[in-house]
N, C-alpha and C positions, 0 to 999 in steps of 0.2 A: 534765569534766562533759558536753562535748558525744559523747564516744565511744560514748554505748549509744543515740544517736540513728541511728547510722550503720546499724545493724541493719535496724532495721525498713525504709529506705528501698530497702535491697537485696534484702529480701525482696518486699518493695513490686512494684517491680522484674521481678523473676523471676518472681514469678505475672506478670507484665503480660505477660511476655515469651511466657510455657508457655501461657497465655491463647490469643494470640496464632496461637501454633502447633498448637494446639488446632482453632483455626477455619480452618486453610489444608486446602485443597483437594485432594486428590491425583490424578492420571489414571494408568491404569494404560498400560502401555508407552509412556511418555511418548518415547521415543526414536523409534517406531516402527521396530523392530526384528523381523524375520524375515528366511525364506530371500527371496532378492530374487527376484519373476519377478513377469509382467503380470497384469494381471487379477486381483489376491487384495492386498487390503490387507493392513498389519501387523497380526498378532494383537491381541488386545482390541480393531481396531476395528471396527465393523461398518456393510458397506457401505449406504447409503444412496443408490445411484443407481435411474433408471429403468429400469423393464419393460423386456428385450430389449436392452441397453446394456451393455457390459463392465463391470468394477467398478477402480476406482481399483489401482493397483501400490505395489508393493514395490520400489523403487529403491534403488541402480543396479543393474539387470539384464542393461543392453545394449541391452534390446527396446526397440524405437523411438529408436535411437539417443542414450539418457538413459545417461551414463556421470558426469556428476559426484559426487565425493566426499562422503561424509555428514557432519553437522559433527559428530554425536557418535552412536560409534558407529558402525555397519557401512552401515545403511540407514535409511532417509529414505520419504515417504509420496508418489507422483505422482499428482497429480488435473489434469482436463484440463477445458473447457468446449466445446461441441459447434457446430455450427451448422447442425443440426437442431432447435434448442430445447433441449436435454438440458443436463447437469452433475452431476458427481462431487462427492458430500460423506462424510463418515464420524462415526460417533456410539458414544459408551459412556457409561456409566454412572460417577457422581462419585462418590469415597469418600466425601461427605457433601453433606447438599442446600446448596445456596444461602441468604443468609439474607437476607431481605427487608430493605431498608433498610442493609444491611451493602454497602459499596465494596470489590472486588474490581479486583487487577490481573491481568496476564498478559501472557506473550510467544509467539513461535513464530519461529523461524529459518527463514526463505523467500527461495525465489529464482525465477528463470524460467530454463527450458532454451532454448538459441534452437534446440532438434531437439526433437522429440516426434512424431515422424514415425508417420503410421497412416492407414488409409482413414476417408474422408469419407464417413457414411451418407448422406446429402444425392445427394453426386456420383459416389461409388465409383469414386473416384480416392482417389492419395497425396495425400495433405496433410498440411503440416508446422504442426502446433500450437503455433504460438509466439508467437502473439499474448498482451499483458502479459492478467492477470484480477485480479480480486481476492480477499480471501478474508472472510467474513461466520461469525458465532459463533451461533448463538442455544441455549437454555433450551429444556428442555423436559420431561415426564414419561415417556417412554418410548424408545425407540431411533426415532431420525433423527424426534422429532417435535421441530416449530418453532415453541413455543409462543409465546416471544418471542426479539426480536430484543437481543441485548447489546452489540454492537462489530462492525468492519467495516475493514480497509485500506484505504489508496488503492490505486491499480493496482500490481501489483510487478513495474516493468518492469527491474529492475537484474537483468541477468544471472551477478550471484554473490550469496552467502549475506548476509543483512542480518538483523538482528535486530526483530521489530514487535512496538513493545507495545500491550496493549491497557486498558481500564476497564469495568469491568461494574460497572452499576448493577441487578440484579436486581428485578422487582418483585413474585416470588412463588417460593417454597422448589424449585427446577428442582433435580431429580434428573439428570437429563442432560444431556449437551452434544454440540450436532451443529457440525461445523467442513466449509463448504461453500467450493468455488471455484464464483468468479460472474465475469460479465460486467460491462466497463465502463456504470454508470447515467448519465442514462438510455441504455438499447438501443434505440438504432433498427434492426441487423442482429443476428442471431446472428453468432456467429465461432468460430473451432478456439482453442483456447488454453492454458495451461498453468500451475503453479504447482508447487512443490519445497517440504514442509514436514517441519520437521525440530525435536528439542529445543524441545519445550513444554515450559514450566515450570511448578511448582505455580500453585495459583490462591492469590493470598494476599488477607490482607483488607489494606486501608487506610485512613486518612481520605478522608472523601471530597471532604473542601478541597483534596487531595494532588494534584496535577497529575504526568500521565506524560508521556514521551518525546513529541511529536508525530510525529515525521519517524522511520523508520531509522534503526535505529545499526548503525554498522560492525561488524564483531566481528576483532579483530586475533587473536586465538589459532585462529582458526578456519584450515583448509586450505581455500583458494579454488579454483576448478574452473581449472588451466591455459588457456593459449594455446591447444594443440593439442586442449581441451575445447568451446574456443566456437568454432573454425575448422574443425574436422572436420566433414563435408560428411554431409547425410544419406543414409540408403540410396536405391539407384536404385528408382524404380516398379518394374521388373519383379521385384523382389525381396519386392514385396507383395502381399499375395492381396487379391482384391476382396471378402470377407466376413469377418465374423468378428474384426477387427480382431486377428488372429493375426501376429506378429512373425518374421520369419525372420532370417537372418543376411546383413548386408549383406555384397556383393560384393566385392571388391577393385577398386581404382578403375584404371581402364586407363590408362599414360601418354599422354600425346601427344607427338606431334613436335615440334619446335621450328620453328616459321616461318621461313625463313632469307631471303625475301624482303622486301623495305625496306617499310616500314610507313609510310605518313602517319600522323602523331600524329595524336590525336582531337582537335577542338578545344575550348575549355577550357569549364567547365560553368558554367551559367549563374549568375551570384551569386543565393545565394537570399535573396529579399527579407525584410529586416525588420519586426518585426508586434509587438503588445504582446501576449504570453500566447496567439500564436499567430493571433492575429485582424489580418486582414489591411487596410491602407485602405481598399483596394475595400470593405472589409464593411461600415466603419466608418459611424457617421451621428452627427450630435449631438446629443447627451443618452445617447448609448448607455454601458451599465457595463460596465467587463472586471474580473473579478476572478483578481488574483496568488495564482495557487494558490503556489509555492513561495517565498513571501516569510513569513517566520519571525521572531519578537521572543525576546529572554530574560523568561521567566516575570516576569507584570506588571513590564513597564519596554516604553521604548520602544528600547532598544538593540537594534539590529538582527544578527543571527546574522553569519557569515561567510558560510554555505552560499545566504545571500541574494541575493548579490553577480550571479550569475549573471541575475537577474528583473529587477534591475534598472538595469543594464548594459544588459538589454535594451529596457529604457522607455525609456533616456539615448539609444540608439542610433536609435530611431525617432526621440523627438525631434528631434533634430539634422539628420534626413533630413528632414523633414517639418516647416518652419520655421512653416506658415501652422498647426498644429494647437496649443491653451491647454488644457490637463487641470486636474481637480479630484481630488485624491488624500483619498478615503475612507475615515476608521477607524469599524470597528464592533466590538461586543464582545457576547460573551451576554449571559443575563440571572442570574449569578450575584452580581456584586459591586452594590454601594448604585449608585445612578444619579448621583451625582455623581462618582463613582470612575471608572466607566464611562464619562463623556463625556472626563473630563480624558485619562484611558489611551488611548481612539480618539484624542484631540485630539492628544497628545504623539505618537503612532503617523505618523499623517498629517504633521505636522510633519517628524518623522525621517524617511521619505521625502521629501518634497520640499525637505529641506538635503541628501539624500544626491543628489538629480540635479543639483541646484546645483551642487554639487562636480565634476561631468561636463562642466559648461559652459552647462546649460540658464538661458534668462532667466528671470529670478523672476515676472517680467509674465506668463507663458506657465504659471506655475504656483500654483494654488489646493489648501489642502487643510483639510477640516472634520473634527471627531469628532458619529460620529451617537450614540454610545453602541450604548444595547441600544433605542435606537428602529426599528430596522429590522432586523429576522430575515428570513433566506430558509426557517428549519428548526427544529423545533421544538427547545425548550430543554429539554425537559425529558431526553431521551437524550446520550447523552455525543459521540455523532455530530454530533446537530444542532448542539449546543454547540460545538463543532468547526468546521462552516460556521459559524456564526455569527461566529465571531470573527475579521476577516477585514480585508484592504484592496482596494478597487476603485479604477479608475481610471476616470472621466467625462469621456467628449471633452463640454467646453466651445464650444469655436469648430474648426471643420474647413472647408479650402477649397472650391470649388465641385467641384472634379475628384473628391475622394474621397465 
């Protein structure tokens, strides 16, 4: 009796599925794929830089010393950021709009070159572009317009291929999409910079309960750029022309002699000092927030990741230098889940950090920590970004000596 029930649920099913695939998104030359040389993106995409400024490359070509491997396929998209004010974006047209209130995911396989070697409109000199950037998506109605903003990376300072996904929350039927390299926010200088974007993936729809990746992911089947790819020395200045940001062919590098007289060692370098999230005593004062950018939990739970270990290792390290200083360890959370939800999640968060410094040797006396909930946002909630800063842990000097 129950066997003709099975039907319907399969078919059920399979529209849900063809539905589904129906509503994904497709970009044309998602590989970015063409002949590789500078100056000329990969076909279907089109460039979106400023007046009088070269246009994004087709990589590997050699020029400007960018030889890393592509992770699918032959070639790969190079965009750079300037320090003149300037920056490389590219934009096409979607095989179907966006749909309003519909959650979209996405990926892009990026990396940084530590060469990108070209003249500085600025100084007109060589300059190696290899400061990390980041990369920003937005929506829009026509080629390279930026009607809104949909998702945005952290810096991609890892000098081989990582995987970043993204979520786009649409708030109006975007016929096109523009994918920009930008500068670390906020900018207080321009800078030279670069990014490596390679295999985009469809745009699919999802729940939008559905939570993505936060951090990079590896990609193990991928061919990673060699030893002799991140060690190989850029070309010499006189090998560059002062206009035009035109590429020639580096030199052959000249050997040198071998020193055959006794060398005094150098003496040894300074131990560099300990700091929380980069912020140094000297800076510190009390009542001041550091917030742990790379400190990561499993999707609601307070279990703290592996790839954590590293942030706060480094809090335990300070500590323990610095015996006169009491912290108050901070959870907050957006404003998606019920506000009871959200205090206990911060509250258990905070908690798991300050039993994970315990475990390092820190006194429990020296250690406070509260859940604020979604009572304190630094960013709006309603993009998938802010949502992101939002949901966070800080650290609060409490008590600090008189010397720092």
């Amino acid at each position: 009796m129950r066997k003709p029930t099975i039907l319907p649920l399969l078919l059920l099913c399979c529209f849900a599925f063809q539905g589904l695939a129906q509503d994904t998104i497709f970009l044309n030359n998602p590989s970015f794929e063409d002949f590789p040389r500078h100056s000329r993106p990969p076909r279907g995409w089109k460039d979106c830089g400023f007046p009088g400024e070269s246009a994004p490359d087709t990589q590997p070509s050699g020029d400007f010393a960018v030889t890393y491997p592509a992770t699918d396929g032959e070639t790969y998209l190079g965009m750079v950021v300037r320090d003149n004010e300037t920056w490389e974006s590219v934009s096409q047209r979607l095989s179907r709009p966006f749909q309003p209130g519909t959650c979209y995911e996405f990926s892009l396989q990026l990396a940084r070159s530590p060469y990108y070697v070209s003249v500085s409109r600025r100084t007109e000199r060589e300059t190696n572009f290899n400061q990390p950037v980041k990369v920003r998506i937005y929506g829009g109605f026509d080629y390279c317009e930026k009607r809104g903003f949909l998702d945005e990376t952290n810096l991609v300072k890892e000098s081989y291929w990582m995987q970043y996904n993204f979520k786009f929350e649409p708030t109006q039927a975007y016929t096109y999409i523009v994918i920009e390299a930008f500068y670390e926010t906020p900018t207080l200088f321009p800078y030279n910079g670069n990014v490596l974007v390679d295999n985009a993936s469809p745009i699919r729809p999802i729940p939008c309960d559905e939570d993505i990746p936060a951090e990079p992911q590896d990609i193990p089947e991928v061919e990673q750029p060699s030893i002799a790819n991140l060690n190989t020395p850029p070309p010499a200045a006189e090998n560059l022309p002062a206009e035009n940001n035109e590429p020639v062919k580096p030199a052959a590098p000249t050997p040198s002699k071998p020193d055959t007289q006794e060398q005094t060692p150098p003496p040894p370098a300074p131990k560099e000092e300990v700091t929380i999230a980069g912020v140094k005593r000297s800076e510190m004062k009390k009542g001041q927030t550091i917030r742990l950018d790379k400190l990561y939990f499993e999707a609601d739970s307070a279990r703290i990741t592996k790839q954590s270990s590293t942030v706060l290792k480094e809090v335990a390290d300070f500590m323990k230098q610095n015996t006169d200083v009491s912290i108050e360890i901070g959870g907050h959370t957006n404003n998606l889940p019920p506000d009871d939800y959200c205090l206990r999640l911060s509250t258990a968060r905070a908690k798991a950090v300050a039993e994970y410094l315990k475990q390092y040797g820190i006194d429990a006396k020296r250690l406070q920590y509260k859940g604020y909930g979604k009572d304190r946002p630094v960013a709006s909630n309603k993009t998938v970004y802010g949502r992101r800063q939002n949901q966070r842990v800080e650290i609060k000097i409490l008590e600090i000596g008189s010397d720092g």
